[in-house]
C-alpha positions as CSV (number, residue, x, y, z in Angstrom):
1,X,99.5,126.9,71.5
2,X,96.7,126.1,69.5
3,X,96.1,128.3,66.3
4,X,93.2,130.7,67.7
5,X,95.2,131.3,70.4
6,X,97.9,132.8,68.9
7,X,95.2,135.6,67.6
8,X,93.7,135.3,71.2
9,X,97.3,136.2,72.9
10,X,98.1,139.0,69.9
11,X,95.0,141.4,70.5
12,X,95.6,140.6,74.5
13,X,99.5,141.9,73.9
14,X,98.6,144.7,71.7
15,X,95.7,146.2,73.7
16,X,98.6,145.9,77.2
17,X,101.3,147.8,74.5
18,X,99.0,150.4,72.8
19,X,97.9,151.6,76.4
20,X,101.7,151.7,77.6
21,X,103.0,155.3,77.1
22,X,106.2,154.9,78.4
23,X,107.0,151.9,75.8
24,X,105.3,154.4,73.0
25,X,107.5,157.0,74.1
26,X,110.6,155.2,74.1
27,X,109.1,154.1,70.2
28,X,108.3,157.2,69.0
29,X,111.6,158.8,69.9
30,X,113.6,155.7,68.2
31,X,112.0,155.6,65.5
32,X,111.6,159.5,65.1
33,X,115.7,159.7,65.4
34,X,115.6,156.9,62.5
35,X,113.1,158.8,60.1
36,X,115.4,161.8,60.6
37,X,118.5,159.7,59.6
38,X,116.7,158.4,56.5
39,X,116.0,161.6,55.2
40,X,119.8,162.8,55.3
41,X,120.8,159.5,54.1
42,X,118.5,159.7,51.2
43,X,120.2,163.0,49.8
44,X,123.3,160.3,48.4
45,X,121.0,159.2,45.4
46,X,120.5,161.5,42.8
47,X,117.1,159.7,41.9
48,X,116.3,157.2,44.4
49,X,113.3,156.2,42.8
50,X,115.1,155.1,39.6
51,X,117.4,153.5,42.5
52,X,114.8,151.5,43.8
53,X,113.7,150.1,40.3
54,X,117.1,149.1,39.9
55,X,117.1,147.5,43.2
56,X,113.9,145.4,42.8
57,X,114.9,144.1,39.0
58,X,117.8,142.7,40.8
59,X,115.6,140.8,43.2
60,X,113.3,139.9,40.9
61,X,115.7,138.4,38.7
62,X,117.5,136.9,41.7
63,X,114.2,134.9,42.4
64,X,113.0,134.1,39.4
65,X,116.2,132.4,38.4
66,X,117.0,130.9,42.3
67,X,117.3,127.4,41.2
68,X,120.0,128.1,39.1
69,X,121.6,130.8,40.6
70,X,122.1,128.5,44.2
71,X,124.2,126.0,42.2
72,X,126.0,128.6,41.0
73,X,126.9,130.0,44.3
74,X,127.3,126.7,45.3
75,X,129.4,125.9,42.9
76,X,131.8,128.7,43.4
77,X,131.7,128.5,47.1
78,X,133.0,124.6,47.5
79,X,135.7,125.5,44.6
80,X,137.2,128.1,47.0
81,X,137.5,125.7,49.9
82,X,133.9,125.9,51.5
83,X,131.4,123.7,52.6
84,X,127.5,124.0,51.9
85,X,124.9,122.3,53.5
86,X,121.0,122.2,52.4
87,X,118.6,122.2,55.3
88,X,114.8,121.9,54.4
89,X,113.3,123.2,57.5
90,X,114.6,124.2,61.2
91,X,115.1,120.7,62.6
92,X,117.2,120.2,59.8
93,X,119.4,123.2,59.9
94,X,119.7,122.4,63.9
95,X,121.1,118.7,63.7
96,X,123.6,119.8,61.2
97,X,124.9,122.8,62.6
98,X,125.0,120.6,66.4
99,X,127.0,117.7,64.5
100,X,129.2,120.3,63.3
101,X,129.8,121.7,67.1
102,X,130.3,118.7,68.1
103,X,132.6,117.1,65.8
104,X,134.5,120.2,66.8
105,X,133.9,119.7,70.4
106,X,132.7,122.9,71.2
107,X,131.6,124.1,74.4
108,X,130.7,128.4,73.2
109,X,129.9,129.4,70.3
110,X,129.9,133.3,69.3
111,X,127.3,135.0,67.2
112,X,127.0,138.0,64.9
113,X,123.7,139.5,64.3
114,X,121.4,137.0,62.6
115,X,117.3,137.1,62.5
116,X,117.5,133.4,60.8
117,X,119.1,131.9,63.6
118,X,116.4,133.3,65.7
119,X,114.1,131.8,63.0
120,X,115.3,128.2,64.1
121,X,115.8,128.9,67.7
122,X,119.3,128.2,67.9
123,X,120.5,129.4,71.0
124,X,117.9,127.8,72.7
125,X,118.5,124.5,70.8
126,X,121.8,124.8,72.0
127,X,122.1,125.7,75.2
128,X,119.3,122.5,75.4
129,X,122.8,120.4,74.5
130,X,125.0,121.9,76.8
131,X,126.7,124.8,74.2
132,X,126.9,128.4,75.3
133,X,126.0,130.5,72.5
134,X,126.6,134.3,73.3
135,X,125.4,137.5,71.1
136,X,128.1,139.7,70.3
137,X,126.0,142.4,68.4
138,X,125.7,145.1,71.6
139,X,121.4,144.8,70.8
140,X,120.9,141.1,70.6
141,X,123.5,140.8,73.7
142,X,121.0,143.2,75.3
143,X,118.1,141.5,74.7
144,X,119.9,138.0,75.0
145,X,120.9,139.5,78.9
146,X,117.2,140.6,79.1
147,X,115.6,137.0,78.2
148,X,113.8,138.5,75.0
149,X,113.3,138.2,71.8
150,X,114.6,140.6,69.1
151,X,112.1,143.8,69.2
152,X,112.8,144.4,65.7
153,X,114.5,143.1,62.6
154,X,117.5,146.0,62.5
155,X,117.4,147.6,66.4
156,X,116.9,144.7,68.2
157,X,116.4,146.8,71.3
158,X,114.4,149.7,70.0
159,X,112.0,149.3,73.1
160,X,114.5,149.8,75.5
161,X,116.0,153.3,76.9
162,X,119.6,153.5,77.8
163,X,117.6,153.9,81.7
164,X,116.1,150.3,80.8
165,X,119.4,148.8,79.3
166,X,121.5,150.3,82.8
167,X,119.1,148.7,85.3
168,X,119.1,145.5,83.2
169,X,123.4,146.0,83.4
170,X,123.4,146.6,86.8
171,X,121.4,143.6,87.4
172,X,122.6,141.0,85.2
173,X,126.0,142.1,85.4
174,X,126.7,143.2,88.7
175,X,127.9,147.0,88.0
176,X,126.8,150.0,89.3
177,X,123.8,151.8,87.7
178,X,124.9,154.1,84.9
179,X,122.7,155.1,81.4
180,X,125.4,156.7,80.1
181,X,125.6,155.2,76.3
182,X,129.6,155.2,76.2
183,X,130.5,153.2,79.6
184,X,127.8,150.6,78.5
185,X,128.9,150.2,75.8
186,X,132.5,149.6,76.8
187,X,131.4,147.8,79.8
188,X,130.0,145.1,77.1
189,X,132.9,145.4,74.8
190,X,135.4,144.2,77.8
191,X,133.2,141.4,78.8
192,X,132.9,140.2,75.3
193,X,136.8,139.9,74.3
194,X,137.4,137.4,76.0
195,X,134.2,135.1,74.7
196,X,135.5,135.9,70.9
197,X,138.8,134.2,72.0
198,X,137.0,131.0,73.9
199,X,134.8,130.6,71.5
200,X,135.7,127.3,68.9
201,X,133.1,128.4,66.5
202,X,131.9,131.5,64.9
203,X,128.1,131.7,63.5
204,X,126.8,134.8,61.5
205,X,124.0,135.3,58.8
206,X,124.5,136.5,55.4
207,X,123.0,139.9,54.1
208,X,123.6,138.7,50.4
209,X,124.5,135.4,48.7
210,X,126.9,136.4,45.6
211,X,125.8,133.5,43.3
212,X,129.1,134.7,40.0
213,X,131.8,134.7,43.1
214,X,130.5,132.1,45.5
215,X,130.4,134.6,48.5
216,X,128.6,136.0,51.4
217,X,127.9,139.7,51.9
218,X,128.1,140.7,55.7
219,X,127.2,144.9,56.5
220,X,127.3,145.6,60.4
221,X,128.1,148.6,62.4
222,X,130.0,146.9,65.2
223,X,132.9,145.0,63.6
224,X,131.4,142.2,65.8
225,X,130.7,140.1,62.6
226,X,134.4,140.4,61.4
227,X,135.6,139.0,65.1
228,X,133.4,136.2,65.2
229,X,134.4,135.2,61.6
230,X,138.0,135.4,61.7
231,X,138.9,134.5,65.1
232,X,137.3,131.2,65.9
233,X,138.7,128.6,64.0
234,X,135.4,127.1,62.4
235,X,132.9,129.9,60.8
236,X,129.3,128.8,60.3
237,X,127.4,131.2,57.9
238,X,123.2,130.5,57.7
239,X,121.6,132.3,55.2
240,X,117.9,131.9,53.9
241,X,117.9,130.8,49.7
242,X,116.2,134.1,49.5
243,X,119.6,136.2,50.0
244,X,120.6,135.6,46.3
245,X,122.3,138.0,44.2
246,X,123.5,137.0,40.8
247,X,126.7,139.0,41.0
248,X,129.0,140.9,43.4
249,X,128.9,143.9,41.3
250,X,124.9,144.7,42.5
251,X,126.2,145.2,45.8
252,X,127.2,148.4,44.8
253,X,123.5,149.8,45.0
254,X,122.4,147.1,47.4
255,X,124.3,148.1,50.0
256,X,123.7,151.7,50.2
257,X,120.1,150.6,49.7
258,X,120.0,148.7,52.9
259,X,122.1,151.1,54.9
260,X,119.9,154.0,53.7
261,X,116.3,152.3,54.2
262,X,117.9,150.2,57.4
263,X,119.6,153.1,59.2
264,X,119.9,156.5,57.0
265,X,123.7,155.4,56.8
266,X,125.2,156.0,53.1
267,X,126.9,152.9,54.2
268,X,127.5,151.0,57.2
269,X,130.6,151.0,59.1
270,X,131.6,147.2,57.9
271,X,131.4,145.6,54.7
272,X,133.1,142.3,54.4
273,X,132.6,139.9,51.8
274,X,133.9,136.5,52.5
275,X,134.0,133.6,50.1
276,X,135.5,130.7,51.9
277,X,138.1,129.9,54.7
278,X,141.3,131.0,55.1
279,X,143.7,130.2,52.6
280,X,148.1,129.7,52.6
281,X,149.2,133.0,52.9
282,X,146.3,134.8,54.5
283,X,146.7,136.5,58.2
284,X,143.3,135.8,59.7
285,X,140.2,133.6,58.8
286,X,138.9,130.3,60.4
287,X,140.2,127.2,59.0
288,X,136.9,125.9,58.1
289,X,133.5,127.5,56.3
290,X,130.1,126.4,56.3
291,X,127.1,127.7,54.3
292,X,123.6,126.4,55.6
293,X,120.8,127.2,53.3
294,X,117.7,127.6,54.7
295,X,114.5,126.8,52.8
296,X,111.7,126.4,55.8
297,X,108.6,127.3,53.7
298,X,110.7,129.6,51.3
299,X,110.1,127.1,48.2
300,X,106.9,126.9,48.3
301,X,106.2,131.0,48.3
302,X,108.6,130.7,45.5
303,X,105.9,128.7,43.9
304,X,103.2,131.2,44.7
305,X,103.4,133.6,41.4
306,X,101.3,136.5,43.4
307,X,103.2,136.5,46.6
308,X,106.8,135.5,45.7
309,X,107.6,138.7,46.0
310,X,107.7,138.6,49.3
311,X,110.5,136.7,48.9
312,X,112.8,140.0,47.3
313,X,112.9,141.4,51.0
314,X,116.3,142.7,52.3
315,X,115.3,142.7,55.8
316,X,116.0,146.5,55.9
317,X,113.3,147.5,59.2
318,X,111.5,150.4,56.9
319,X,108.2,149.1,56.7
320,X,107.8,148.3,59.9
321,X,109.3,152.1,61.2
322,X,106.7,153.1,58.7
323,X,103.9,151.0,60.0
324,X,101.1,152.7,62.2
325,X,100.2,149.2,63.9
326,X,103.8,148.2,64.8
327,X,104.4,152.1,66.0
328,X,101.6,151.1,68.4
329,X,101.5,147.6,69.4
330,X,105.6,146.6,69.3
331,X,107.7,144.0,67.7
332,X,106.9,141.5,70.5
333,X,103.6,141.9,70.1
334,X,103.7,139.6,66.6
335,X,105.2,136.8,68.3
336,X,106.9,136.0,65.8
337,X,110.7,136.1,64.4
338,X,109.8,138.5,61.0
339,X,107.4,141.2,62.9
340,X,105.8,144.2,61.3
341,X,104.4,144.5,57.6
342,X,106.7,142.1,56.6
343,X,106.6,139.5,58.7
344,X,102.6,139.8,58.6
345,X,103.3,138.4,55.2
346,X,105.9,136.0,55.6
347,X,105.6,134.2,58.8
348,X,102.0,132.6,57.4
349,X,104.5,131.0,55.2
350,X,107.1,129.7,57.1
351,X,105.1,128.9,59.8
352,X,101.7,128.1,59.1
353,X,98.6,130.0,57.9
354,X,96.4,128.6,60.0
355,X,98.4,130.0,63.5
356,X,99.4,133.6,61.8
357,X,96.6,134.4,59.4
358,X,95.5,136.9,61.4
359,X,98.6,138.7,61.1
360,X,97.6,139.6,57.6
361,X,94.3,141.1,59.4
362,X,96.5,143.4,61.5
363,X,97.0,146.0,59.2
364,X,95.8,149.3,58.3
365,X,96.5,148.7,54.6
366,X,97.5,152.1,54.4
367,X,100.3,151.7,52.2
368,X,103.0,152.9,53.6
369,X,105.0,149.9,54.0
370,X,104.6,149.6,50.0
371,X,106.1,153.0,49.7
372,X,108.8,152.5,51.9
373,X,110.1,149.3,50.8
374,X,113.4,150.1,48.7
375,X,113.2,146.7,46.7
376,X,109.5,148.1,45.4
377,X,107.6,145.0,47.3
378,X,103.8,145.4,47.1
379,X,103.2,144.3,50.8
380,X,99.6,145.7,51.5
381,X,98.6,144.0,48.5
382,X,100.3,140.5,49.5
383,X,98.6,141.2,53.0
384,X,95.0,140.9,51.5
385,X,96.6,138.0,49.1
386,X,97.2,136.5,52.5
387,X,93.8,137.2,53.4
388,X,92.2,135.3,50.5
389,X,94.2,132.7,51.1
390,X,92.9,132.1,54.2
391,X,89.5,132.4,53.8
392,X,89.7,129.9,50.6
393,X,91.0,127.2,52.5
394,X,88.3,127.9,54.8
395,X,90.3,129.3,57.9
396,X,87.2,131.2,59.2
397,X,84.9,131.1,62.4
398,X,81.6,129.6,62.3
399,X,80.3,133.3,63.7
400,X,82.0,135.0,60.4
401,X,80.5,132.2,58.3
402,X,77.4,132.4,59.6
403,X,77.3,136.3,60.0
404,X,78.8,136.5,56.4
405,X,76.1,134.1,55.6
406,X,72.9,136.2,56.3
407,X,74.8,139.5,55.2
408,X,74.7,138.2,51.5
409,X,71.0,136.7,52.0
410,X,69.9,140.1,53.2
411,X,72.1,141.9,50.7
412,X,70.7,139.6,47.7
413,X,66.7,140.1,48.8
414,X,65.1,143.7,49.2
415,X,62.5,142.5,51.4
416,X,64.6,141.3,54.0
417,X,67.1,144.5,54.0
418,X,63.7,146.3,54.6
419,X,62.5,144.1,57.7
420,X,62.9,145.4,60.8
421,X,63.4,148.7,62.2
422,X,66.7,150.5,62.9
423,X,66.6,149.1,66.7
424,X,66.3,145.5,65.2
425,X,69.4,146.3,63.0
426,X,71.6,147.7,65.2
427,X,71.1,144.8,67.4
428,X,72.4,142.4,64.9
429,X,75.2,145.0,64.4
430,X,76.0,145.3,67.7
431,X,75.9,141.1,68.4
432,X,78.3,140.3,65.5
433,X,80.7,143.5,65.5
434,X,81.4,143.6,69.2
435,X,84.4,142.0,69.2
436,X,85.7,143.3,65.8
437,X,84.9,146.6,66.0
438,X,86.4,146.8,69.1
439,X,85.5,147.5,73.0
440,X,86.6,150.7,73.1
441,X,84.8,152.3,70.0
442,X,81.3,153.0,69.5
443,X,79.8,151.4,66.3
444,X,77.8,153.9,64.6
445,X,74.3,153.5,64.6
446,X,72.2,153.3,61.9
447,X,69.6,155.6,60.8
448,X,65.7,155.2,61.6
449,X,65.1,155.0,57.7
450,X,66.9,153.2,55.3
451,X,68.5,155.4,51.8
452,X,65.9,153.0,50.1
453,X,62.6,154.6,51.9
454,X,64.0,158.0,52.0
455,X,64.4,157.5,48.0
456,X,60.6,156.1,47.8
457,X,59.1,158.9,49.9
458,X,61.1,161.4,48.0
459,X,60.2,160.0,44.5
460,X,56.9,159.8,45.9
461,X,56.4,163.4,47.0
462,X,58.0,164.3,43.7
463,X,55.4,162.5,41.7
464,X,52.7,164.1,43.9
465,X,54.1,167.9,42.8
């Protein structure tokens, strides 16, 4: 698609969403289950806010020392047995993680939750060379039966009610119709075994890099993560630079933090931390680890002193179950991998300005997502940053120019603001607003005297007393 048609195909998808009450419905009560959970899960921290100022110097210091802090983990990882591989974009991480498969012969793979494997299209990239890859978290297996995309960073299939996710069962798997949460869920769980034992390779993300032990820092609810690392024989790990923490000791507050702001959990279910493959001795493990690090566009916000701190983001879903616009218009809406507040910042980055600026334009810039945020990112603030940016390298419309244009003439030059009656005025209003403003609000019209006459005639009358 070309770049205005991503902005074209947005306000299409969110004006179908926004009118669709049985997909708000199904949003508000998810998310409304989630903000009670949050509240409960908040009461663990004596002062969460000194929490969250804990939490974002860790980050902060985790990115502003990432150079050194990768060889580090690096370092530590390859001296405990594992492998790590650099990949500088998508296509690299792709061709490195296929000659792996291959050199392993693979025909499945299994997969834990992971949002940067959606971020390089790897299942699709794979199935395109002839390997299954199957989703073993019970959302992304939902949405990976439905032909979607993950709804949302945490919940991949928030939009869905357990009506939707039977009928999709029924379908796709050939059982009879039930929404009852438990037999779903075990229906998946029996259909799954048996892919975690074909299965020659394992691939999961990483919630944390631990830079002092060389490790990764895996929280689920499912268990499905340990399976897929310990019973496939080769374990792939991807993990954006991003994920950095200088020491295992911070995950002590960080992982409550994510559990908390991610799912009103003190903790999840399943913490492991894994730092290589298994070694003489051990019971379980795959023979072989990988790390791929992921950069794609993550350098060069490091670079970027004002928005960088994008870059602290745990991925924990509060700003967007915070966010008015995403409460309206969806996850799949963004077309994107990151949606919500935070991907409105991020994906400009990873994937181009010029095709997802006017993410950064779909935003209340109420705030919320600021407050939220448990790693204290200013996002409304990097939203407009992202604004700037696109207007200084001249990503703008010849109508906005030109609209923008005559505002300032007009603006500069008393004569001109005068010209013309209200009728003329709201003309011009009406001619460059319509689109922005919106079809289905009325702009408001201005009045049949500007504030500069009424002062004149006032001043005037005032003189004449």
């Amino acid at each position: 698609m070309k770049s205005k048609d991503y902005n074209k195909k947005f306000l299409k998808d969110a004006e179908v969403k926004t009118f669709d009450a049985g997909h708000r419905e199904t949003i508000k009560f998810n998310i409304g289950r989630y903000n009670n959970s949050v509240e409960k899960g908040l009461a663990q921290f004596s002062d969460y806010e000194t929490a969250r100022d804990k939490a974002a110097a860790y980050k902060e210091s985790a990115i502003n020392n990432l150079y050194r802090l990768l060889l580090s983990f690096e370092h530590n990882f390859t001296r405990n047995g594992g492998k790590v591989i650099w990949a500088q974009n998508k296509e690299e991480a792709q061709y490195e993680i296929l000659n792996i498969l291959r050199q392993k012969q693979t025909r499945s793979v299994v997969k834990s939750k992971t949002m940067i494997s959606e971020e390089i299209h790897l299942n699709e990239f794979l199935e395109h060379n002839g390997i299954e890859a199957v989703e073993t978290d019970l959302g992304e297996y939902i949405v990976q039966l439905a032909e979607q995309k993950p709804y949302h960073i945490v919940t991949p299939a928030m939009h869905m009610s357990r009506k939707d996710i039977g009928e999709l069962f029924s379908k796709k798997l050939k059982i009879p119709f039930t929404d009852d949460a438990r037999d779903l869920t075990l229906t998946a769980r029996k259909l799954l075994r048996q892919k975690y034992a074909d299965a020659e390779v394992g691939i999961t993300g990483a919630n944390f890099l631990i830079a002092d032990t060389g490790s990764i820092a895996i929280t689920e609810n499912e268990g499905n993560a340990r399976l897929t690392t310990t019973l496939p024989k080769t374990h792939i790990a991807i993990a954006g630079i991003e994920k950095m923490l200088a020491s295992i000791d911070q995950l002590e507050l960080m992982w409550p933090m994510l559990a908390t702001s991610g799912t009103g959990q003190n903790v999840t279910v399943y913490n492991s931390i894994l730092s290589g493959p298994r070694k003489a001795g051990e019971a379980d493990g795959p023979d072989e680890m990988y790390v791929v690090l992921l950069d794609n566009g993550r350098t060069k916000l490091l670079a970027d002193k004002e928005k960088r701190e994008a870059l602290h983001c745990i991925r924990c879903g509060a700003c967007l179950n915070t966010c008015p616009v995403y409460k309206n218009v969806g996850g799949h809406t963004y077309n994107t991998t990151y949606s919500g507040p935070i991907g409105s910042v991020i994906t400009p980055h990873y994937e181009g300005m010029e095709k997802f600026k006017h993410l950064s334009y779909s935003s209340s810039l109420c705030g919320s997502c600021t407050a939220v945020c448990p790693v204290r990112i200013n996002i409304h603030n990097l939203l407009l940053l992202n604004r700037k940016q696109s207007v200084e390298q001249q990503m703008v419309s010849k109508t906005e120019k030109l609209g923008f244009r005559l505002w300032r003439k007009a603006m500069l030059n008393r004569s001109l603001m005068n010209m013309g009656g209200s009728g003329v005025k709201n003309l011009i209003l009406k001619i460059f607003l319509r689109k922005s403003w919106g079809k289905r609000r009325t702009l408001p019209k201005l009045a049949s005297k500007s504030f500069n006459q009424q002062y004149r005639e006032r001043m005037k009358n005032k003189k004449d007393i």
